[in-house]
VMD Tcl script that draws the C-alpha trace (Angstrom):
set ca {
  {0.00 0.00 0.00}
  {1.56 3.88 -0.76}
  {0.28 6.98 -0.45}
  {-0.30 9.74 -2.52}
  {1.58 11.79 -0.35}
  {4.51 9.53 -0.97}
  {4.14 8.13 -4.21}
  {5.94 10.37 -6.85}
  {4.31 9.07 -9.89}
  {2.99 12.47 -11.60}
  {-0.25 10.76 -12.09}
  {-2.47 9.04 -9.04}
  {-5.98 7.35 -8.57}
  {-7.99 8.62 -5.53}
  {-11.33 7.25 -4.48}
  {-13.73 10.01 -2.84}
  {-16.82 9.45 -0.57}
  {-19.96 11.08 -1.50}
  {-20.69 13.12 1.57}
  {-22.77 15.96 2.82}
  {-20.41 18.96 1.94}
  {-20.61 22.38 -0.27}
  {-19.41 21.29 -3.99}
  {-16.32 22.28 -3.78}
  {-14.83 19.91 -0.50}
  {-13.71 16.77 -1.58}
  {-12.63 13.72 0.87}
  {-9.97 11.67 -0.74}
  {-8.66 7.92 0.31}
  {-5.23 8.32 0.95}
  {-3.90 5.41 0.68}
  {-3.77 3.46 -2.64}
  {-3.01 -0.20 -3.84}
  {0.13 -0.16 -6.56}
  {-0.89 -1.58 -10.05}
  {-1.15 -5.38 -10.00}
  {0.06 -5.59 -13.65}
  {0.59 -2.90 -16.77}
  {0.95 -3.70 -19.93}
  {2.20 -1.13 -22.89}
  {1.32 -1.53 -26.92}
  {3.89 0.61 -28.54}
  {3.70 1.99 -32.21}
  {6.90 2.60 -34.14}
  {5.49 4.64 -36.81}
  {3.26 7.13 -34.56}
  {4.39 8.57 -31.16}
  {1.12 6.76 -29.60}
  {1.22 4.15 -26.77}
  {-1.84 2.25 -25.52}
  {-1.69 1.17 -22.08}
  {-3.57 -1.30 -19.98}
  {-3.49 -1.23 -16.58}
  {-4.88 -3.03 -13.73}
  {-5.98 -2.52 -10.04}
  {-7.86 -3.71 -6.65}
  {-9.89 -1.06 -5.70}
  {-11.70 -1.27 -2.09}
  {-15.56 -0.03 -3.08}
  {-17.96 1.38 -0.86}
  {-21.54 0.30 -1.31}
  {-23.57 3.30 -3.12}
  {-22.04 6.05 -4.59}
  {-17.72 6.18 -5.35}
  {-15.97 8.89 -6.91}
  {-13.01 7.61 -8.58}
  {-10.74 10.64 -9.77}
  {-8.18 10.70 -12.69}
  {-5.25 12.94 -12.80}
  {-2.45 13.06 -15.87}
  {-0.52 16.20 -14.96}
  {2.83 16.44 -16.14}
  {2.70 13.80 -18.27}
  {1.84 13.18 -21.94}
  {-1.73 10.94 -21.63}
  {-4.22 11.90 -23.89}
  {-7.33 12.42 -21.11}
  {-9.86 12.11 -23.75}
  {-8.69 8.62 -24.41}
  {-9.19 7.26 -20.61}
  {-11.44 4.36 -19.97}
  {-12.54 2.35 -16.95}
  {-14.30 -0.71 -16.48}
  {-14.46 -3.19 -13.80}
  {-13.05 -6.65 -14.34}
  {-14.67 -8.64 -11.47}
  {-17.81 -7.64 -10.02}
  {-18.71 -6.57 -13.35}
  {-22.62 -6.76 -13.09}
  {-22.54 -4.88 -9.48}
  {-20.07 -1.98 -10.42}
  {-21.88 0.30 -13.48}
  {-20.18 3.61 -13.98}
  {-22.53 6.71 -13.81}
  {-20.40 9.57 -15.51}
  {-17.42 10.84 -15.83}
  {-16.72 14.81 -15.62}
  {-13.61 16.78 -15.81}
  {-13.69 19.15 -11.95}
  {-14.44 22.57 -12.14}
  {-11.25 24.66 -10.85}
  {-9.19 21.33 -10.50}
  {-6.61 21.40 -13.35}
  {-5.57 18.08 -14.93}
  {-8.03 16.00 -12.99}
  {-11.33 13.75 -14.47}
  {-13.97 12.38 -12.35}
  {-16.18 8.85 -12.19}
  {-19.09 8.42 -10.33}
  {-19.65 4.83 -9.87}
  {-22.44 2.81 -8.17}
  {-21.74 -0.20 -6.65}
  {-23.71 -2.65 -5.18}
  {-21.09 -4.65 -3.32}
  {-18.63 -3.36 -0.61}
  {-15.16 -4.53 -0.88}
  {-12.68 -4.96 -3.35}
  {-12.95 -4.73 -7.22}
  {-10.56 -5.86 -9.41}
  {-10.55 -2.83 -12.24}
  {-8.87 -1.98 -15.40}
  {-7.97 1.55 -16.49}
  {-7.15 1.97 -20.62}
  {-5.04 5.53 -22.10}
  {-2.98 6.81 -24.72}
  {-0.18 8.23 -24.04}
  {3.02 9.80 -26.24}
  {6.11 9.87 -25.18}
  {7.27 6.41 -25.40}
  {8.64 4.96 -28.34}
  {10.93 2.05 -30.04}
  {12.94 1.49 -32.87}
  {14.82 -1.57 -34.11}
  {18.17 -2.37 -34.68}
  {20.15 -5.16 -36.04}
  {23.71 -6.37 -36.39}
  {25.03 -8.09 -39.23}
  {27.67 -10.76 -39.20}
  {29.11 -11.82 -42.25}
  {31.49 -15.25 -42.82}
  {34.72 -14.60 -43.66}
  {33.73 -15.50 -47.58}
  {30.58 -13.61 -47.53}
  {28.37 -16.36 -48.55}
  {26.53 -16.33 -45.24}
  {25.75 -14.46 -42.19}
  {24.60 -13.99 -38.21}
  {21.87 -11.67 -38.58}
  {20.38 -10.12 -35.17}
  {17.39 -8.17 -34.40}
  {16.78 -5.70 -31.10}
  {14.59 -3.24 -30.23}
  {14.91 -0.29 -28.35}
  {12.19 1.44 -25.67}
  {12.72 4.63 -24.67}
  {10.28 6.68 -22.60}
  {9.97 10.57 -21.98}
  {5.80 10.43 -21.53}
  {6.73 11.80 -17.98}
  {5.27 8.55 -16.34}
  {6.99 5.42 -14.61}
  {5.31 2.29 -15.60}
  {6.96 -1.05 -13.31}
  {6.96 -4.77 -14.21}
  {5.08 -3.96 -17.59}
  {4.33 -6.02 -20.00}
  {5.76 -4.45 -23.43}
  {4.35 -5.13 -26.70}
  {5.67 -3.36 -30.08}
  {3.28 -3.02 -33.26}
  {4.83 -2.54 -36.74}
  {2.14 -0.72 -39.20}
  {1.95 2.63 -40.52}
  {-1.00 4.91 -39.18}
  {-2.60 8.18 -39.34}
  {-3.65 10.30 -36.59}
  {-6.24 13.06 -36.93}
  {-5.08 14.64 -33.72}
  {-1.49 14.39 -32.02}
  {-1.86 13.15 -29.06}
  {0.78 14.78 -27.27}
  {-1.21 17.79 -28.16}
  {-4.25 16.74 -26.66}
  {-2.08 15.92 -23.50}
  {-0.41 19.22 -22.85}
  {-3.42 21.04 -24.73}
  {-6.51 22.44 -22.53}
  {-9.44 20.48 -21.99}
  {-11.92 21.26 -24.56}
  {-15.14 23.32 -23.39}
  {-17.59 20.06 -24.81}
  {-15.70 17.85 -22.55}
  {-15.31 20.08 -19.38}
  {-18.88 19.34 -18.75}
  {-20.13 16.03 -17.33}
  {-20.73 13.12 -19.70}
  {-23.07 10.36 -19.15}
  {-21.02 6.90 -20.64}
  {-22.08 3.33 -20.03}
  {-18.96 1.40 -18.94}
  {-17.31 0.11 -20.35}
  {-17.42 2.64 -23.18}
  {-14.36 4.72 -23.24}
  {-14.34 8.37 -22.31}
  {-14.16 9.29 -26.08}
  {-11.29 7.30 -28.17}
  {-13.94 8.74 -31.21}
  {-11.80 12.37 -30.90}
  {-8.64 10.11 -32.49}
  {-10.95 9.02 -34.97}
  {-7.78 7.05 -36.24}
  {-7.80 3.25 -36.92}
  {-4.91 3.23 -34.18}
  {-7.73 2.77 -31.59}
  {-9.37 -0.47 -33.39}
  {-5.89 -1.71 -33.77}
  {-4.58 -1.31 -30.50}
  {-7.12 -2.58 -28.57}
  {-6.87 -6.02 -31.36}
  {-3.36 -6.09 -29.88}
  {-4.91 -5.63 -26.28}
  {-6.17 -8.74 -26.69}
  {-3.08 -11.15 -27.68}
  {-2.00 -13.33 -25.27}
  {1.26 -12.56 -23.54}
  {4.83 -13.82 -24.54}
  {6.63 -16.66 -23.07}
  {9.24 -15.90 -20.67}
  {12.40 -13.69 -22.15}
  {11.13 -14.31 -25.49}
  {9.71 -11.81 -28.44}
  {6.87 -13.49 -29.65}
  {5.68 -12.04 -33.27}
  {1.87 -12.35 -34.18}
  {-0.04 -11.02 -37.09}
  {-2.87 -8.95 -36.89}
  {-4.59 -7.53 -39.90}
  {-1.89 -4.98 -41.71}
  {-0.24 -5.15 -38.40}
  {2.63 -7.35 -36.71}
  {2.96 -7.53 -32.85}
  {6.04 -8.34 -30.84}
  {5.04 -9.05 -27.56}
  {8.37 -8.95 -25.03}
  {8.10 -12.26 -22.96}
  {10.27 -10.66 -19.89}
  {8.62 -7.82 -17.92}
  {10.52 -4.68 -17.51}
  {10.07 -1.36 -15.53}
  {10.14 1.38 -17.71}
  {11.40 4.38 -15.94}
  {10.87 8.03 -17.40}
  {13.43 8.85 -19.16}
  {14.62 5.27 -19.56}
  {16.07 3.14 -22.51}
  {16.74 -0.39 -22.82}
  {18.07 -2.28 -25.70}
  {16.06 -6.19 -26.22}
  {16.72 -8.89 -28.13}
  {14.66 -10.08 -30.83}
  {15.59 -12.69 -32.54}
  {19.55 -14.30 -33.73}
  {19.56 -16.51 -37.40}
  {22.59 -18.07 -37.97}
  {23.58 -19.09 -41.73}
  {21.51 -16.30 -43.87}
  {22.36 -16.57 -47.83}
  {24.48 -13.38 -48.31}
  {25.83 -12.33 -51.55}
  {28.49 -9.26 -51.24}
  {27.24 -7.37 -54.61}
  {28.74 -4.39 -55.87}
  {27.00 -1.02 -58.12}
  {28.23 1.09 -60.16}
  {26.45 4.08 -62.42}
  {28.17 7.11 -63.04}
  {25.16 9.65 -62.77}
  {24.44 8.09 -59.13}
  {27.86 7.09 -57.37}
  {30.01 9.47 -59.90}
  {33.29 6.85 -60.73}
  {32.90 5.11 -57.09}
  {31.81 1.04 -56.84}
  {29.10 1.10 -54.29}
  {29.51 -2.55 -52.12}
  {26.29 -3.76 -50.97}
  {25.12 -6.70 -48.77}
  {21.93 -8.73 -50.82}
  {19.80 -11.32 -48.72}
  {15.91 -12.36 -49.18}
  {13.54 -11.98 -45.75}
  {12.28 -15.32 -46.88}
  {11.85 -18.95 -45.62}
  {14.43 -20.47 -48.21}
  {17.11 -17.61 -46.37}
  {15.71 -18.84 -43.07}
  {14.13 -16.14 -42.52}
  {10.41 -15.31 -43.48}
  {8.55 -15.42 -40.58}
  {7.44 -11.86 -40.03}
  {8.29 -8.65 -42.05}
  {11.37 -6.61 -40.32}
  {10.80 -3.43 -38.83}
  {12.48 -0.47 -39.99}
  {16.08 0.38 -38.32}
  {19.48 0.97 -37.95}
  {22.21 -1.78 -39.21}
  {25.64 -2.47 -38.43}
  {27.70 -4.78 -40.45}
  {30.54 -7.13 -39.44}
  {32.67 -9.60 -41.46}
  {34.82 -12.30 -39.98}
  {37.71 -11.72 -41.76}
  {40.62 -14.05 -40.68}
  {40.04 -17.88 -39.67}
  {40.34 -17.22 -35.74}
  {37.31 -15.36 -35.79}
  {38.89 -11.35 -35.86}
  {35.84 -9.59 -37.05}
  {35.97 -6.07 -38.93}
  {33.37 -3.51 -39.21}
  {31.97 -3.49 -42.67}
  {29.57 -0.50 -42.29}
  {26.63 1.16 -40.97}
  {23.11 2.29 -42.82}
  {19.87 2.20 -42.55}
  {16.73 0.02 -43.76}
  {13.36 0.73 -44.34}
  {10.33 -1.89 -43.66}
  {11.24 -5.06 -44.91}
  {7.82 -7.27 -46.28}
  {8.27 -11.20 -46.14}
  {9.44 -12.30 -49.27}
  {11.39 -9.06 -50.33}
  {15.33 -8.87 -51.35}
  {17.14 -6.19 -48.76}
  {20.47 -4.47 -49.76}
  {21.92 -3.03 -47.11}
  {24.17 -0.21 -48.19}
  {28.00 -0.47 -47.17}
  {29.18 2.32 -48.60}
  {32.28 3.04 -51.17}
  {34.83 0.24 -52.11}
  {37.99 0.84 -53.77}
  {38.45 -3.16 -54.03}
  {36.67 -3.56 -56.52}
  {36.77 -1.26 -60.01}
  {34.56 -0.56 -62.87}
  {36.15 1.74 -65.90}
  {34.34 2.53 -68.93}
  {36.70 3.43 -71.65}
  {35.23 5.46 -75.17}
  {36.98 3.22 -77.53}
  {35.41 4.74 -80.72}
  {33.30 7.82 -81.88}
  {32.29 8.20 -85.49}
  {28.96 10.70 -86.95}
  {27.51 9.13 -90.08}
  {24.13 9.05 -92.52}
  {24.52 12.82 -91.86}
  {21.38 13.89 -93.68}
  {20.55 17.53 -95.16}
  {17.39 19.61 -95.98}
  {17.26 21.65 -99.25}
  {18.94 24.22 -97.84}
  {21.81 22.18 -96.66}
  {20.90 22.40 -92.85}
  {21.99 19.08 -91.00}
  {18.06 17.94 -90.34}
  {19.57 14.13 -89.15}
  {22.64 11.65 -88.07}
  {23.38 8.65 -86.51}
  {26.80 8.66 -83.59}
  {28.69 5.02 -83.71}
  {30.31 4.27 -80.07}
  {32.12 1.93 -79.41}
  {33.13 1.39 -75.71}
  {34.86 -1.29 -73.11}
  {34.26 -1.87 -69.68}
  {37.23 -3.29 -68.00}
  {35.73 -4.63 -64.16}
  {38.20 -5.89 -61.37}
  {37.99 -7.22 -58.25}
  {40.78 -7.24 -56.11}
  {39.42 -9.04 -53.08}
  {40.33 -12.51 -51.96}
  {36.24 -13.58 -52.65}
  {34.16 -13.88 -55.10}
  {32.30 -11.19 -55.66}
  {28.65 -9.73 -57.52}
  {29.19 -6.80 -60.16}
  {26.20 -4.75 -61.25}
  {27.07 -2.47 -64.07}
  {24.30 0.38 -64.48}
  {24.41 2.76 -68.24}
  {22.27 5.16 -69.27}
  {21.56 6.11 -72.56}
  {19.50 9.04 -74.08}
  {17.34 9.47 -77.39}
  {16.68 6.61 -80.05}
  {19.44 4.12 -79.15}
  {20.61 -0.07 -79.99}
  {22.86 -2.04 -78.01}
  {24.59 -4.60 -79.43}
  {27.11 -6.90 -77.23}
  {27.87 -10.38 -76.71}
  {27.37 -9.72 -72.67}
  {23.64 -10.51 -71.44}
  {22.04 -7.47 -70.18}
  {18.62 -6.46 -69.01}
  {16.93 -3.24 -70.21}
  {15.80 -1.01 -67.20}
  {13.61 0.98 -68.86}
  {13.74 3.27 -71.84}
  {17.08 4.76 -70.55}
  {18.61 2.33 -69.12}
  {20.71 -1.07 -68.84}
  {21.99 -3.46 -66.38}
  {24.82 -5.60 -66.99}
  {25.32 -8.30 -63.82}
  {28.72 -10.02 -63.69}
  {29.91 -12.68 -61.16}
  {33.95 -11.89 -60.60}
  {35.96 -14.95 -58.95}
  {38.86 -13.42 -56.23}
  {41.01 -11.80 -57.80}
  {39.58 -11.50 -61.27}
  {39.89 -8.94 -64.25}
  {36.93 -8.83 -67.25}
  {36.57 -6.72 -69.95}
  {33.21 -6.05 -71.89}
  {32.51 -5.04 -75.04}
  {29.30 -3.16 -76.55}
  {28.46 -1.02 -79.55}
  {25.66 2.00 -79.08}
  {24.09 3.52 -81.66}
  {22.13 7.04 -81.56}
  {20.26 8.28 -84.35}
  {19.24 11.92 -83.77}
  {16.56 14.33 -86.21}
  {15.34 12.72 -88.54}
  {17.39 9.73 -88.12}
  {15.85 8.81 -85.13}
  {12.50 6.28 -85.16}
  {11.09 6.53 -81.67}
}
mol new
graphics top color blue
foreach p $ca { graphics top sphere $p radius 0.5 }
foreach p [lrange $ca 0 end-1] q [lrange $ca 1 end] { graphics top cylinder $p $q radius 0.2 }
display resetview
């Protein structure tokens, strides 16, 4: 049991007695049970947090006031709900009123029919807490396969402790009408200062989000919980849930790193780009792998995060760093390259072997009114590296234009090529191709 005069939580529950007083006195239970259990439903792509929270409350028989207070913290008051858990049938909630001339504060009036205890549950928004996901790459030493592990990160600054909570983190893009931070640290509007009549266990008014977050969220509510220190991922509609098996206390201003998930023996191929108009003469080095079943992988899409890439790179297990970027949502069944940066190990040159202008053509006038250009060009690749590597050769070409090499290549799109080139360790190539532009009235297309 605490009191409020000792508990330092910026929010507390007080139960008042109905007695025979002006308006304005209000009698107050002091003392207060702590939450039995809290559990938190974090999005990553919204600052919006539902939480669920859970209480014995000590009822008298006839008429409770039950008062709500969120100051100096970020809970959206027009998102609070109560409802009794046991008892249900003998506990009906009157109203619910935000005080006149008591700031930050909202009121129930609740009839009960029993006196003792009541189990109860108390549902919010809140902003303030968020997570993001991280992940750590570890390549082989030939870059054929790799470690690949997942973590997430809470942090929370909504100005409100939350102990032993159970932590659940939804992937899935939403829209909010309102921000609810704003409707935290905003006034109370002048509709809702007045007292409302609700039927419990209908929420205070989740309809001012008007935002499928709330239909969502309380889906999620109703998962079961994780097995212990696991991450258990469940699908819900365009959502995925992780639901943290371990419970954690989640201090204000507190951040804690959790794992996810560790797969061991991913299909990695170390690929390579290069196209001049994007990466000027540089060979960008990418690592390729599929979030798919065959890659051991597959289960759930991957949240959007933060990546840091290792290689082993010497057979006692001395690991370099490789690089750091970022990825965005990953979908099951998509390819992921993960962006390494600049590599001077491996080299692309294209060399202009050959320029000629012919079928110059003339109006009456003699005015050039068409021509065709004749390139010729080679494309000499190396890879200097002690693996086998992927090349990926990008050229863009403008205006009526043919290709002709012996090379396969794919065509992009109206401006573009790809040439793809396996290169053993250590390994020179050189490729050959012939463009031809026709210009005026040359040109066909």
């Amino acid at each position: 049991m605490k009191t409020i005069f000792s508990n330092f939580r910026p929010w507390v529950l007080a139960l008042t007695i109905a007695a025979a007083l002006p308006l304005p006195a209000r009698i107050n239970v002091v003392t207060l049970p702590g939450r039995d259990t809290v559990q938190l439903t974090i999005y990553n792509s919204a600052d919006l947090t539902l939480v669920k929270e859970t209480r014995h409350l000590t009822f008298r028989k006839g008429l409770n006031r039950l008062e709500f207070s969120w100051a100096n913290t970020l809970i959206d008051p027009t998102s609070v709900e109560f409802r009794p858990l046991s008892q249900a049938d003998k506990v009906e909630v009157l109203d619910v009123s935000f005080p006149p001339r008591v700031a930050n504060t909202l009121e129930w009036r609740i009839n009960s029919e029993v006196a003792g205890e009541v189990v109860v549950e108390i549902r919010y928004f809140t902003s303030g807490i968020t997570w993001n996901a991280d992940y750590v790459v570890e390549a082989g030493q030939d870059e054929k396969a790799m470690r690949l592990g997942g973590y997430v990160r809470v942090t929370n600054h909504s100005g409100e402790d939350y102990e032993n909570s159970q932590i659940r983190l939804v992937v899935g893009v939403i829209k909010l009408v309102e921000d609810i931070k704003q409707l935290a640290q905003g006034p109370v509007p002048a509709s809702a200062a007045m007292p409302m009549a609700v039927s419990a266990p209908a929420p205070a008014v989740l309809g001012r989000m008007r935002s499928v977050a709330a239909k969502a969220m309380m889906d999620a509510d109703g998962i079961a919980p994780g097995r212990q220190q696991e991450i258990i991922k469940e699908g819900m509609s365009e959502y995925f849930l992780y639901t943290v098996g371990q419970q954690d206390t989640v201090l204000n201003g507190w951040a804690k790193r959790l794992p996810s998930f560790q797969v061991a023996d991913v299909p990695v191929t170390s690929y390579y780009k290069y196209e001049r108009e994007r990466f000027g003469d540089q060979v960008q080095r990418y690592y390729r792998f599929t979030n798919a079943v065959p890659s051991k992988l597959g289960k759930e899409p991957l949240p959007d995060g933060a990546v840091q890439a290792f290689r082993n790179a010497s057979p006692d297990g001395l690991y370099a760093y490789t690089g750091r970027t970022q990825v965005k949502y990953i979908p099951v069944g998509e390819s992921v390259e993960l962006d390494l940066g600049p590599d001077r190990e491996v080299m692309i040159k294209p060399r202009l072997m050959n320029w000629t202008k012919e079928n110059i053509r003339f109006d009456n006038v003699g005015n050039v009114k068409g021509w065709t250009i004749r390139e010729s060009w080679e494309l000499e690749l190396q890879n200097s590296r002690d693996i086998a590597v992927v090349a990926d050769v990008r050229r863009n070409f403008k205006g009526d234009w043919t290709l002709t090499t012996a090379t396969p290549y794919e065509k992009m799109d109206a401006t573009k090529v790809k040439i793809v080139r396996p290169l053993a360790a250590r390994a020179k190539e050189k490729i050959t191709y012939e463009l031809v532009t026709n210009f005026g009235l040359n040109a066909t297309r």
